[in-house]
C-alpha angles and dihedrals in degrees: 000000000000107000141187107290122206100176110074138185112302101022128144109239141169130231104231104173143018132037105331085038102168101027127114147203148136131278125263105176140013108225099190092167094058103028082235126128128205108232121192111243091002124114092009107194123193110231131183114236127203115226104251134175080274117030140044114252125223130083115328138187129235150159115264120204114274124201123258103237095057088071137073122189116250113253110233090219106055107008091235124126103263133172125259136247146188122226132179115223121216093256087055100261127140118226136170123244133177122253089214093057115005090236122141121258112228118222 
């Protein structure tokens, strides 16, 4: 099921749960159809890579896709993983707040 999504490409967010629980990063792609993110220097997974007419082949490392629940946006107050919210601004526009601080998100 594709659902609302309040956290966008480039982003801060927190890890808040699983195996790289505490780190942080931004977000390099939106997977909807997955519910998965794509957070720089989080979930790093080791591949194999064949040599090709571009790139160098050997063992790489690269982010694999985490799941969107085990992440929280960073509040820009206070740099602490926060909720999310929705408010409507007088002129009809919809714009994203932390629940810590109130403070608008910018994006």
């Amino acid at each position: 099921m594709v659902q609302q999504f309040r956290i966008k490409k480039g982003d801060r967010v927190a890890v808040i749960s699983g195996r790289d629980k505490g780190k942080s990063g931004d977000v390099l792609k939106v997977l909807r159809k997955d519910n998965r993110l794509l957070v720089q220097g989080v979930n790093l997974v080791k591949r194999h890579q064949r040599q090709s007419f571009n790139k160098e082949g050997g063992i790489i490392q690269k982010e694999a896709p985490i799941h969107i629940s085990n992440v929280a946006h960073i509040d820009p107050k206070s740099k602490k993983p926060t909720r999310v919210g929705i408010q409507i601004l007088k002129d009809g526009n919809k714009v994203r707040i932390a629940k810590r601080s109130g403070e608008m998100i910018e994006g």
